[in-house]
Chimera marker file (.cmm) of the C-alpha trace (Angstrom):
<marker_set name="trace">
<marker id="1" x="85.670" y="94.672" z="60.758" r="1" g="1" b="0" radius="0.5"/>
<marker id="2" x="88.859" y="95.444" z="62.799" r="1" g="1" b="0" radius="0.5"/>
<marker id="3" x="89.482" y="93.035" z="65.584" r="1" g="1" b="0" radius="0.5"/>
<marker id="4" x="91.483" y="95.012" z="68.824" r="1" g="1" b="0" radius="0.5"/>
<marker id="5" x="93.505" y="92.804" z="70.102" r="1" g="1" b="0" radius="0.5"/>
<marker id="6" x="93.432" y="93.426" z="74.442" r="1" g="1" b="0" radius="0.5"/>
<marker id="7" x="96.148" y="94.043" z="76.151" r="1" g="1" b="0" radius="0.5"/>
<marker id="8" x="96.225" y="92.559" z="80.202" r="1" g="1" b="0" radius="0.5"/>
<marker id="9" x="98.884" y="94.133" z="82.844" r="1" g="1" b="0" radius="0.5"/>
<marker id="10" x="101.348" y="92.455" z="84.697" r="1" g="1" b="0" radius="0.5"/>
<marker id="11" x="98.976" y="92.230" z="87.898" r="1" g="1" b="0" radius="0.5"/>
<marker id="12" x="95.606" y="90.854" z="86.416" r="1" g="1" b="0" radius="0.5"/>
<marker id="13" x="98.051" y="88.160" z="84.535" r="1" g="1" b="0" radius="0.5"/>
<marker id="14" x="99.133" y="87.360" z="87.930" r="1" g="1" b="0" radius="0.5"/>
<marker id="15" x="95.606" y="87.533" z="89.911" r="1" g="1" b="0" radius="0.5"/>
<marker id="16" x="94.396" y="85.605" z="87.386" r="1" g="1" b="0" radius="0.5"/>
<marker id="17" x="96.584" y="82.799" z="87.928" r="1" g="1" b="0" radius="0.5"/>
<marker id="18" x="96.853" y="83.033" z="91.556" r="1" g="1" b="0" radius="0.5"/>
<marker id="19" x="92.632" y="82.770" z="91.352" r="1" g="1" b="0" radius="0.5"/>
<marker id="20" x="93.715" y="79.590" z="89.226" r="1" g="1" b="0" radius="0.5"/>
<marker id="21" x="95.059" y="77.704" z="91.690" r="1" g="1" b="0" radius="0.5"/>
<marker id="22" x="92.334" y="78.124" z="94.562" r="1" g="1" b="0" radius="0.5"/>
<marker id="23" x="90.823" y="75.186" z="92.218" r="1" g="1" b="0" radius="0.5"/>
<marker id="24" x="87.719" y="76.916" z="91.239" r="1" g="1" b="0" radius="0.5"/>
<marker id="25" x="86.917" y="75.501" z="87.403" r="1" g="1" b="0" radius="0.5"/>
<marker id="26" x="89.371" y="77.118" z="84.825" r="1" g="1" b="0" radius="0.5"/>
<marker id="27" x="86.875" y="77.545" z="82.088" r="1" g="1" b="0" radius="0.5"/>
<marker id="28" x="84.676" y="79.042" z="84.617" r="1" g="1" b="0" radius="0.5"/>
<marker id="29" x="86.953" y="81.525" z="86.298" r="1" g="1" b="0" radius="0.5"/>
<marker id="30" x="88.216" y="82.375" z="82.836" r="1" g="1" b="0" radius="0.5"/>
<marker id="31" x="84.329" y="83.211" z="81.839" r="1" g="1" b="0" radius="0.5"/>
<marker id="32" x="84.177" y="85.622" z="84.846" r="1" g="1" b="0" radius="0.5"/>
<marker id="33" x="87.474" y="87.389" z="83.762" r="1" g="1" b="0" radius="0.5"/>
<marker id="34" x="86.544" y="87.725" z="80.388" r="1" g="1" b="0" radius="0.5"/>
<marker id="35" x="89.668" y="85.609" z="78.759" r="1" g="1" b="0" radius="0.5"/>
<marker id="36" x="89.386" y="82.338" z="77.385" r="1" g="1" b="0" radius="0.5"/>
<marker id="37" x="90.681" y="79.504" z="79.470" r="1" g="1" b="0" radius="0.5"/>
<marker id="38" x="93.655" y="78.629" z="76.769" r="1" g="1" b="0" radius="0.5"/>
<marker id="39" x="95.162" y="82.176" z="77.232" r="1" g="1" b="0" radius="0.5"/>
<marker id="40" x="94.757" y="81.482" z="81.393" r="1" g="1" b="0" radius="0.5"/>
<marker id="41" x="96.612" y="77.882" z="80.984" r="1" g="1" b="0" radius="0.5"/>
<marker id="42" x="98.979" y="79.517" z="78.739" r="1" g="1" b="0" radius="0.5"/>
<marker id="43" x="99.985" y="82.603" z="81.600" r="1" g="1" b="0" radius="0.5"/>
<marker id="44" x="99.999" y="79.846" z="84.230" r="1" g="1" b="0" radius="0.5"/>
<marker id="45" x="102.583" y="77.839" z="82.080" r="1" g="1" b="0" radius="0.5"/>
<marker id="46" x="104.391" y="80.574" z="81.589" r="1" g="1" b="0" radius="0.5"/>
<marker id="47" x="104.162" y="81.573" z="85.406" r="1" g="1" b="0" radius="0.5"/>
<marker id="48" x="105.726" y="78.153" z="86.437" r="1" g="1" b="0" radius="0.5"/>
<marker id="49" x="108.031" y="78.253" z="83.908" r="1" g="1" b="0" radius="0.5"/>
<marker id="50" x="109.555" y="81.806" z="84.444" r="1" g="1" b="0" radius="0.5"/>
<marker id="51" x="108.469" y="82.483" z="87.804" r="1" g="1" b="0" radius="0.5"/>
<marker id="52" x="109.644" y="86.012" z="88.786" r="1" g="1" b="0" radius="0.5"/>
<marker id="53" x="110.234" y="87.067" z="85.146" r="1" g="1" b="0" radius="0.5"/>
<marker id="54" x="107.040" y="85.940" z="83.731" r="1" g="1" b="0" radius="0.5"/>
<marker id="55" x="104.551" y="88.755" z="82.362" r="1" g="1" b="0" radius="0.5"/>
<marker id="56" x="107.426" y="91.618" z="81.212" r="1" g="1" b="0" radius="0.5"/>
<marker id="57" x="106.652" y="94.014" z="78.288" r="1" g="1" b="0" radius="0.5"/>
<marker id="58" x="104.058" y="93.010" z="75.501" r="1" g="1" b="0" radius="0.5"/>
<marker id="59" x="104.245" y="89.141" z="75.309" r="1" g="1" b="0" radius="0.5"/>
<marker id="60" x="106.715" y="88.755" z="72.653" r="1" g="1" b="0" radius="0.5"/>
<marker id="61" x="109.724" y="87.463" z="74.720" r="1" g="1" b="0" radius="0.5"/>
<marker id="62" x="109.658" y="86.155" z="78.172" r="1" g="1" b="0" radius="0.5"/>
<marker id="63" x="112.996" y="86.896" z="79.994" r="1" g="1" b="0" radius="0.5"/>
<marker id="64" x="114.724" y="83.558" z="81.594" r="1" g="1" b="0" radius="0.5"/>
<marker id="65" x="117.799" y="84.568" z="84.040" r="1" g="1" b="0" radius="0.5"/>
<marker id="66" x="120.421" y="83.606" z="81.145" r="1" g="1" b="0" radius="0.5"/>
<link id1="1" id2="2" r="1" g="1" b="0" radius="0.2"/>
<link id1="2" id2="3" r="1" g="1" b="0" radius="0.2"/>
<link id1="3" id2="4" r="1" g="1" b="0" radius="0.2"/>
<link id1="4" id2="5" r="1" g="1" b="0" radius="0.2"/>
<link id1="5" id2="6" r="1" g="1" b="0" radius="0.2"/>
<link id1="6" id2="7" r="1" g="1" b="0" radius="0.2"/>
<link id1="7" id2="8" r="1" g="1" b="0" radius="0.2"/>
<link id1="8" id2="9" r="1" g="1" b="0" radius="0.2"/>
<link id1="9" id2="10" r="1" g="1" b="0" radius="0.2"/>
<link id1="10" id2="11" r="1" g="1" b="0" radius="0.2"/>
<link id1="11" id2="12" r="1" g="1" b="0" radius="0.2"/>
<link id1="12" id2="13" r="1" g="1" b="0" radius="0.2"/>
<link id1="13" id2="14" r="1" g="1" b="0" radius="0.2"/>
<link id1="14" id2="15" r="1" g="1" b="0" radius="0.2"/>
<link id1="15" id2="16" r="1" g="1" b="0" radius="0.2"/>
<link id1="16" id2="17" r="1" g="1" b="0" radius="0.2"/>
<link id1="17" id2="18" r="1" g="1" b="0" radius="0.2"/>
<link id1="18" id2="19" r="1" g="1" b="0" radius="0.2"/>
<link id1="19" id2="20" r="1" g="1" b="0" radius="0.2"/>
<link id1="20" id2="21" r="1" g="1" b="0" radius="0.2"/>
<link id1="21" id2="22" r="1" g="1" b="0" radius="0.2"/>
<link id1="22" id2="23" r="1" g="1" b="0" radius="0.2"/>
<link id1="23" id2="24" r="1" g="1" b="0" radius="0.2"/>
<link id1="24" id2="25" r="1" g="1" b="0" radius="0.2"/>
<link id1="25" id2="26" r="1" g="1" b="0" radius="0.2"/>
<link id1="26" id2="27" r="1" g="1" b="0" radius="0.2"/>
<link id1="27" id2="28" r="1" g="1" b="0" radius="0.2"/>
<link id1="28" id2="29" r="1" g="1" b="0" radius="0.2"/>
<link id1="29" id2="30" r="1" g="1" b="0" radius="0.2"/>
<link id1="30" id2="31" r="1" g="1" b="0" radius="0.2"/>
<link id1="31" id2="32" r="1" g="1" b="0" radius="0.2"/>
<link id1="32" id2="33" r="1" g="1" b="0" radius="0.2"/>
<link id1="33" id2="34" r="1" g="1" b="0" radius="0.2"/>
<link id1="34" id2="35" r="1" g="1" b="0" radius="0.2"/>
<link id1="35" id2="36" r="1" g="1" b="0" radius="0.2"/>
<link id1="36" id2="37" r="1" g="1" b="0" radius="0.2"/>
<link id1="37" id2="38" r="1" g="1" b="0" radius="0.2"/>
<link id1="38" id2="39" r="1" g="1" b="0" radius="0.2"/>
<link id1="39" id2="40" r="1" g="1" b="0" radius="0.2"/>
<link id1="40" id2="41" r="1" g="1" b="0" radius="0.2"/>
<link id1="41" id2="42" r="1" g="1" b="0" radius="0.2"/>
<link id1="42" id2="43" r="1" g="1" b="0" radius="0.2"/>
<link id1="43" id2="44" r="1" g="1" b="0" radius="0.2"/>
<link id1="44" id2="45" r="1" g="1" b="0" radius="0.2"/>
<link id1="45" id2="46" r="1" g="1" b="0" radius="0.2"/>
<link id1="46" id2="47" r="1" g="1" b="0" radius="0.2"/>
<link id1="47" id2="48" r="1" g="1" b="0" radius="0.2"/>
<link id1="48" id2="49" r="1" g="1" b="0" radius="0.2"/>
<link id1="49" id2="50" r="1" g="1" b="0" radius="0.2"/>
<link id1="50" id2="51" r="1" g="1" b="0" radius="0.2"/>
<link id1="51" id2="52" r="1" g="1" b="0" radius="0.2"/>
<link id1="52" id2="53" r="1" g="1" b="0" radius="0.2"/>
<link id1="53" id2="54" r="1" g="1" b="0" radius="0.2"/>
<link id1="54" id2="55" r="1" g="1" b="0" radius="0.2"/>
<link id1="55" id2="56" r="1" g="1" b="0" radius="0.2"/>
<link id1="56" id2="57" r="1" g="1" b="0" radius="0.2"/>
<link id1="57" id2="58" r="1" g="1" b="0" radius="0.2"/>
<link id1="58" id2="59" r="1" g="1" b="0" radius="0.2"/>
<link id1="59" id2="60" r="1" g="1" b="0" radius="0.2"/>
<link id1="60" id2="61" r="1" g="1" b="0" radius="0.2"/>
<link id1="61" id2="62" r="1" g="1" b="0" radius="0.2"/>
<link id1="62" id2="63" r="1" g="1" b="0" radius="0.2"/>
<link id1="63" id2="64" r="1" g="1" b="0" radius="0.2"/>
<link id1="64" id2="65" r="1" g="1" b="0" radius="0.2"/>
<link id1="65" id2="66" r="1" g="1" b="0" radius="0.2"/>
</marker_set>
C-alpha cells in the first residue's frame, strides 16, 4: 500500500496555529483538524521562529532574512 503524503497551504498552517494559541487542548484541536499534534507543535515552532517567512514552498527549507 502507497501512503500519500498531504500537503497543507500556507493559510491552514497559519489558522491552525493561530487556533493554537486561544489555549484550547493541542491534541484536541489537532484531532478536529485532522493533523497530529507533533506536526501542529512543529508549525508553531517554526512560526515563532521565522515569523513572517514561516510556511514558504513545500517544507524543505524555511527562509530566515539572511
Amino acid at each position: 500500500m502507497i501512503k500519500v503524503r498531504k500537503k497543507y497551504d500556507r493559510i491552514f498552517k497559519e489558522s491552525a496555529v493561530e487556533l493554537s494559541k486561544g489555549g484550547k487542548n493541542i491534541a484536541t484541536l489537532a484531532r478536529e483538524l485532522g493533523i497530529s499534534a507533533a506536526q501542529l507543535y512543529k508549525w508553531s515552532k517554526e512560526s515563532e521562529e521565522v515569523s513572517s517567512g514561516s510556511f514558504l514552498g513545500n517544507g524543505n527549507l524555511k527562509h530566515t532574512e539572511e
